[in-house]
Structures are given as C-alpha cells and as structure tokens.
C-alpha positions as CSV (number, residue, x, y, z in Angstrom):
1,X,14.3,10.3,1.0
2,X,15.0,13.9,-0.2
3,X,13.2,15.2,-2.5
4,X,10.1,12.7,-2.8
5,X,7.2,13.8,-1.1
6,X,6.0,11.5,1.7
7,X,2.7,9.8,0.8
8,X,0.0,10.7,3.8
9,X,-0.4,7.1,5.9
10,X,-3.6,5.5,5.7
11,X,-5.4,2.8,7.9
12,X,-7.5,0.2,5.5
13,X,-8.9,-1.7,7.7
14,X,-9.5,-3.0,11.3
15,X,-10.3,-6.0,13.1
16,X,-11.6,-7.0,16.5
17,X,-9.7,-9.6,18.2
18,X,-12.4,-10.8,20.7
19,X,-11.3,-13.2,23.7
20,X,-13.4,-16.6,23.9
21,X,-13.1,-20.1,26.2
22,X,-13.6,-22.4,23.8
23,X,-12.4,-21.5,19.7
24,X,-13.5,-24.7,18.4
25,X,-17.6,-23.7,19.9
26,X,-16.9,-19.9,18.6
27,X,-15.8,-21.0,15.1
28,X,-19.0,-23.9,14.8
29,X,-21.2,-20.6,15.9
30,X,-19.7,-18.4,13.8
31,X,-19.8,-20.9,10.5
32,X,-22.7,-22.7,11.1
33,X,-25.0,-20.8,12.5
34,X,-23.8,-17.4,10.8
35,X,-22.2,-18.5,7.5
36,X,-18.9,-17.6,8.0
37,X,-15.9,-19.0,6.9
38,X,-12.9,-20.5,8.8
39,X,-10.3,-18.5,7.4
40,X,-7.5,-19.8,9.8
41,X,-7.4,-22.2,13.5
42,X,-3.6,-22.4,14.8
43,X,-2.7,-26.1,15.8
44,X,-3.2,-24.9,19.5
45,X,-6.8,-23.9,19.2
46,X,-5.5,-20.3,20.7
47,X,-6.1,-18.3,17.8
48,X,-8.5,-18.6,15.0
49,X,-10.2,-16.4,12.2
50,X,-13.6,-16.2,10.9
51,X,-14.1,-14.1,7.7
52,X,-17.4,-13.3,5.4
53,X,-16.6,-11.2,2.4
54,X,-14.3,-9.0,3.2
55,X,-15.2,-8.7,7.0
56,X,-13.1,-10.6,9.8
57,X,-13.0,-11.3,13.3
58,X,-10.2,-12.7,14.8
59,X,-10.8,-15.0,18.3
60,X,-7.6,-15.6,20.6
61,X,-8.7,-18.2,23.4
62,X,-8.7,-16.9,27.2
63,X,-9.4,-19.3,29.9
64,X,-9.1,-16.4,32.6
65,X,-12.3,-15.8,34.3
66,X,-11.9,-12.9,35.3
67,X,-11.0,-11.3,32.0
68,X,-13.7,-12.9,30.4
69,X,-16.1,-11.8,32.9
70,X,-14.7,-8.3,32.2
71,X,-15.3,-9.2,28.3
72,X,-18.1,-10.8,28.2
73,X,-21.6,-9.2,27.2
74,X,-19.2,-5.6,27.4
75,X,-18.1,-6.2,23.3
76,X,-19.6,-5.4,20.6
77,X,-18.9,-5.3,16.7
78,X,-20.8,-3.8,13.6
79,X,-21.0,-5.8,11.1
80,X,-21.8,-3.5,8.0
81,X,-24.4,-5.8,5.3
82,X,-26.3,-5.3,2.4
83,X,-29.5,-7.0,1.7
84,X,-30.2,-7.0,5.6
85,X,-33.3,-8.3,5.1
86,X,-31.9,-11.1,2.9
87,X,-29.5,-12.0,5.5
88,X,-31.9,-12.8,8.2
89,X,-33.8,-14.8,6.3
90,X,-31.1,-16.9,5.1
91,X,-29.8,-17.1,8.6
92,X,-33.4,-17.6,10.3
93,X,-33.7,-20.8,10.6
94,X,-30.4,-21.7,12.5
95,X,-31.1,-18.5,14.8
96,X,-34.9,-19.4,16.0
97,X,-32.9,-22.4,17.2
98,X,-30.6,-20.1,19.6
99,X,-32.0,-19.6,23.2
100,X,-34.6,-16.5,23.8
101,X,-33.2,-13.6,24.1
102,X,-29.7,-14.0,21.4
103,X,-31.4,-12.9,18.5
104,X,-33.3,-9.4,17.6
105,X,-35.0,-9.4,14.4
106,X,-34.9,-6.3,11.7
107,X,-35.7,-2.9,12.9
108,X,-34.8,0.6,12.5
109,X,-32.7,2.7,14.7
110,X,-32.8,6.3,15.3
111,X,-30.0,6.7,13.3
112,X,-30.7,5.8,10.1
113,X,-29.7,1.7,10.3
114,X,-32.0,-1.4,9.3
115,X,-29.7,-3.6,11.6
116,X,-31.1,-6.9,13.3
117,X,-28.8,-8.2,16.5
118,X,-27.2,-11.6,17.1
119,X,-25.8,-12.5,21.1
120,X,-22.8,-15.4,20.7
121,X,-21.9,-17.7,22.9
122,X,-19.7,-15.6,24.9
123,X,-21.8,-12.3,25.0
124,X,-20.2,-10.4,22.3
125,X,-23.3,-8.6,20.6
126,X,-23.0,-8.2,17.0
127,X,-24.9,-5.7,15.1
128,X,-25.7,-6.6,11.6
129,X,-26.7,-3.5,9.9
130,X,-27.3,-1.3,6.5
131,X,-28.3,2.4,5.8
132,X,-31.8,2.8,5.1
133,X,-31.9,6.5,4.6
134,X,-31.8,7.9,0.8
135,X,-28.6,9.3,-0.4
C-alpha cells in the first residue's frame, strides 16, 4: 500500500493454554471453587475455556503422562485482581475445603504485590495478585 503509512503491530492480549487429564474436573474447579465462567467445552471434552472478567485460560486435555508430568506443578499464571482482599474472602469458604497445602492466604511480596496463591488440581499455581505500592 504506497503511500499509507503502516500502523506499528500491537499484541492485546495473551492466554495460557494449560494441559489437564480430565476438562470436565478442571472446569468444576475452576467455576465452582474459583468463580469462573465456562466460556466454551468442545463436544469432545479436549478443549475448554474458563473466563472471569476479561481474563481467560484456555485448557486442551492431555492424557500423556509423561507431558503432564513435565507440566505439572512446573506452570504458573498471574492472575492480575483488584479488591484482593475481597476476592479471598468471597472465595474462602470453597478454598479451606481444598487439601493443606493448595491455598496461600494474602501476603505481600518483595515486589510490591498483595497476591494470595491457589494450587489446582493438576499443579498449575495461580497467583492472584494487585499492586499495593502508592502511585
């Protein structure tokens, strides 16, 4: 196109797609214990999405051992909140119900976050988190 000028590319966005053996347990985790929604969960149970808000993670099912053993307890995804605090306590009640260990209450990390931590069922560690340094 001659004489336009080329608008500069831009990413807007990213996903994780995160490998799980079972969709259907991932999705009931992800919505009933962490309020998401089921966006999408093809006919096959291979692929499926959870959204809440604006933020999505996409599941594809793997029943290879050895890439989930690879996978598993090695992903993790940020999930960026506000109204940690809030959060927690809504979500509290489902999470004292998951086994020691999955959950980490609020606290503050070295670099500036208010983030609490959630383990699901396949080891992927999500990090729930907001800024809590002034502007």
């Amino acid at each position: 196109m001659m004489g336009r000028e080329m608008a500069k590319p831009v990413i807007e966005d990213a996903v994780a797609i995160v490998p799980v053996r079972h969709i259907t347990r991932t999705m009931d985790f992800y919505a009933d214990v962490l309020g998401f929604e089921r966006r999408s969960v093809s006919e096959d149970n291979s692929f499926a999405i959870a959204v809440h808000g604006p933020a999505a993670i996409h599941f594809v099912s793997c029943d290879d051992d050895e890439a989930l053993g690879a996978t598993a307890n090695n992903i993790s995804i940020y999930l960026w909140v506000r109204e940690v605090d809030e959060l927690f306590g809504s979500l509290k009640p489902k999470l004292d119900m998951l086994p020691e260990g999955r959950v980490r209450p609020p606290f503050d990390q070295p670099y500036g976050m208010w983030e609490f931590h959630v383990k699901d069922p396949d080891g992927c560690l999500l990090f729930f988190g907001e800024n809590c340094t002034e502007d």
